[in-house]
C-alpha positions in Angstrom: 0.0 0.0 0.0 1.3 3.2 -1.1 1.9 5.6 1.5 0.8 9.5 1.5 2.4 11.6 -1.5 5.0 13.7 -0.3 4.5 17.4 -1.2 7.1 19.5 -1.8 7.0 22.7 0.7 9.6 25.1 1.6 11.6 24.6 4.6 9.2 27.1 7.0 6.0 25.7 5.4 7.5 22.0 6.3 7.8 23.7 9.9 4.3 25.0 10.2 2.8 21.7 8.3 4.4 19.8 11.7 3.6 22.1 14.3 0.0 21.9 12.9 -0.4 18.5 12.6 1.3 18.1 16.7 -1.5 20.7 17.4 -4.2 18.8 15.7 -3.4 16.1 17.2 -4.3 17.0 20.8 -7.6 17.1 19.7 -7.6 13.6 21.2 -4.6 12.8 23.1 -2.2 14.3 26.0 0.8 15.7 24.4 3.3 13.1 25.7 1.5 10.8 23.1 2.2 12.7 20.2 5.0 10.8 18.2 7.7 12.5 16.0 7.1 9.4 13.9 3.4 9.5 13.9 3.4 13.1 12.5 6.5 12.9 9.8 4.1 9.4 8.3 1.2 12.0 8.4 3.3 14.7 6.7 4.5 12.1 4.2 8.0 12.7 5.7 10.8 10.4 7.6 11.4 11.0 11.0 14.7 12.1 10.7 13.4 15.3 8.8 11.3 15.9 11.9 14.3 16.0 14.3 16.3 18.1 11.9 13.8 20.9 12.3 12.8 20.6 16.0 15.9 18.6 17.4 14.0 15.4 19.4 10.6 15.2 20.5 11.0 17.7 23.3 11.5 20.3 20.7 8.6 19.5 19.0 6.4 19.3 21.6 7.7 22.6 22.7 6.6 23.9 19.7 3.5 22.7 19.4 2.9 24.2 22.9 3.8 27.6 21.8 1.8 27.6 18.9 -1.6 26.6 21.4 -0.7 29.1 23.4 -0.2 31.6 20.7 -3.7 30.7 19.6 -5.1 31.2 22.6 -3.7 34.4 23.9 -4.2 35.6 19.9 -8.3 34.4 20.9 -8.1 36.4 24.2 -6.6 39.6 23.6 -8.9 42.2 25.1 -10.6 44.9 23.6 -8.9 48.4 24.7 -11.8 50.1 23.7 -14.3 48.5 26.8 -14.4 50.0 30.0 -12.3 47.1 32.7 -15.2 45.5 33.7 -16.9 45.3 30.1 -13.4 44.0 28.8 -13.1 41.2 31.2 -16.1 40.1 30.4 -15.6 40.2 26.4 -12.5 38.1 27.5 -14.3 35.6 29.7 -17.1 35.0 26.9 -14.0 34.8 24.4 -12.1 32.6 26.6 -15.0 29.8 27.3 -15.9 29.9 23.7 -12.3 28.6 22.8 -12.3 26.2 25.5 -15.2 24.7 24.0 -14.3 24.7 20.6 -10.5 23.6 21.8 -11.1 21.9 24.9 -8.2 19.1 24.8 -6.2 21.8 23.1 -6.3 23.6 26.4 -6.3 21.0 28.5 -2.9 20.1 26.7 -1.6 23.7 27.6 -2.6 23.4 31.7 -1.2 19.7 31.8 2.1 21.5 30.2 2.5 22.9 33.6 3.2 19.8 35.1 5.5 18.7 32.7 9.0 17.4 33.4 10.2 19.5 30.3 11.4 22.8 31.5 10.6 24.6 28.0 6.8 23.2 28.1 6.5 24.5 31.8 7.9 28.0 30.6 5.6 28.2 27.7 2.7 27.3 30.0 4.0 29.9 32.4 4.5 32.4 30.0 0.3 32.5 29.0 -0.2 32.3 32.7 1.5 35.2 33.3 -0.1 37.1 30.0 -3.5 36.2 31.5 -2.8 38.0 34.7 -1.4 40.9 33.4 -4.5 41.3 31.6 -6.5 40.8 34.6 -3.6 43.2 36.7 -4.7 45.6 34.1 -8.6 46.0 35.0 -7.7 45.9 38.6 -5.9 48.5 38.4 -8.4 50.7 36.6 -11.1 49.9 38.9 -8.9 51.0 41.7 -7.2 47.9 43.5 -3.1 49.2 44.2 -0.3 47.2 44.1 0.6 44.8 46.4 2.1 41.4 47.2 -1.4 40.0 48.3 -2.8 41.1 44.8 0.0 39.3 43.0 -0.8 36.3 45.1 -4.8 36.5 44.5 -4.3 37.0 40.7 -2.0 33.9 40.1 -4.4 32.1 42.3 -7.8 33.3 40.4 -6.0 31.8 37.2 -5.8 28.5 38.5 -9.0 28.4 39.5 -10.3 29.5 36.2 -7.9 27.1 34.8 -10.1 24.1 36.4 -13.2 25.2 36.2 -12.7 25.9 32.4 -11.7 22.2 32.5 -14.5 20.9 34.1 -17.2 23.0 33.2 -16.8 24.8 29.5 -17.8 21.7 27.2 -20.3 20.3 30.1 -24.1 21.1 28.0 -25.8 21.5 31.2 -23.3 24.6 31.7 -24.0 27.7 29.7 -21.4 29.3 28.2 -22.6 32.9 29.8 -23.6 31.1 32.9 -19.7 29.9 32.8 -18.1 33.2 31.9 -20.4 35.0 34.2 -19.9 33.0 37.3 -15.8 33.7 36.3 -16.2 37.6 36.3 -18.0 37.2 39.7 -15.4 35.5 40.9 -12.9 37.8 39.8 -14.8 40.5 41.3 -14.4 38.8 44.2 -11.0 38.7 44.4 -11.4 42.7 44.2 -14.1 42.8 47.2 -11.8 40.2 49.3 -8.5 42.6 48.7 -10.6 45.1 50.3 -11.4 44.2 53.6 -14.6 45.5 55.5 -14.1 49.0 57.7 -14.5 47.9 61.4 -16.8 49.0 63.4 -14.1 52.0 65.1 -13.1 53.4 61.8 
């Protein structure tokens, strides 16, 4: 049986065909089971032509990482023009509808925090921190200043969105406003809980 017809493509497009087919790929699967030899057969390519551009499978799985967390960020990027809280809700509803049209995609990206390989974690890391800038951004403008325990509580309200995203954004009984409402809420209350209640002497 014949196998698939190689097409000749330049060097970069050869690059991108790979990286797309990894990204594909997690469609159904966990990273780690994406094969350097199961994407050169799909490519029509050997395997050594894979580790020429990408170096072993770490690379490639490095760079099929970046570019699902390029996609993602790319699907996230808030709207200057909204007020903060208008904006992070824009971005929520954005966010939960690419979760749920790229829900292994994404679950691929959070496992890639856990990863033993150090250039997966700091991809990982890297959205994670671009997500809470963006969220550092609104609080700002709605009047919550600097401070170590705001740090703290944005990394922290990214982890929890992180999981319920997982868990909730392709379950049908969950709306997707009712999902990206419930997440601005609980941003918001991150805000309220930075600011504690005046006591009854002030």
């Amino acid at each position: 049986m014949a196998g698939p017809r190689r097409t000749r493509l330049s060097p970069d497009e050869r690059r991108q065909q790979l990286v797309a087919l990894g990204v594909a790929a997690l469609a159904d699967r966990p990273l780690e089971a994406v094969t350097v030899e199961e994407l050169a057969a799909q490519a029509g390519v050997s395997p050594g032509l894979v580790h020429y551009y990408f170096g072993n499978r770490q690379g490639l799985h490095s760079a099929i990482v970046r570019t699902a967390r390029d996609a993602m960020l790319h699907a996230t990027e808030p709207r200057g023009d909204l007020p903060p809280q208008e904006r992070l809700r824009d971005t929520l509803d954005r966010f939960v509808d690419f979760v749920r049209d790229h829900h292994a995609t994404f679950y691929s990206i959070v496992r890639g925090a856990a990863s033993g390989d150090e250039q997966v974690r700091t991809t990982v890391q890297h959205a994670r921190d671009v997500l809470a800038g963006h969220l550092r951004d609104v609080f700002e403008e709605i009047g919550v200043p600097p401070s170590p325990l705001r740090e703290a509580a944005l990394h922290a309200w990214i982890s929890f969105a992180e999981q319920a995203l997982v868990e909730a954004a392709t379950d049908r009984q969950v709306g997707p406003g009712e999902l990206a409402g419930f997440l601005e809420r609980s941003a918001l209350g991150v805000v309220a809980a930075l600011h504690p209640p005046a006591s009854a002497d002030d």
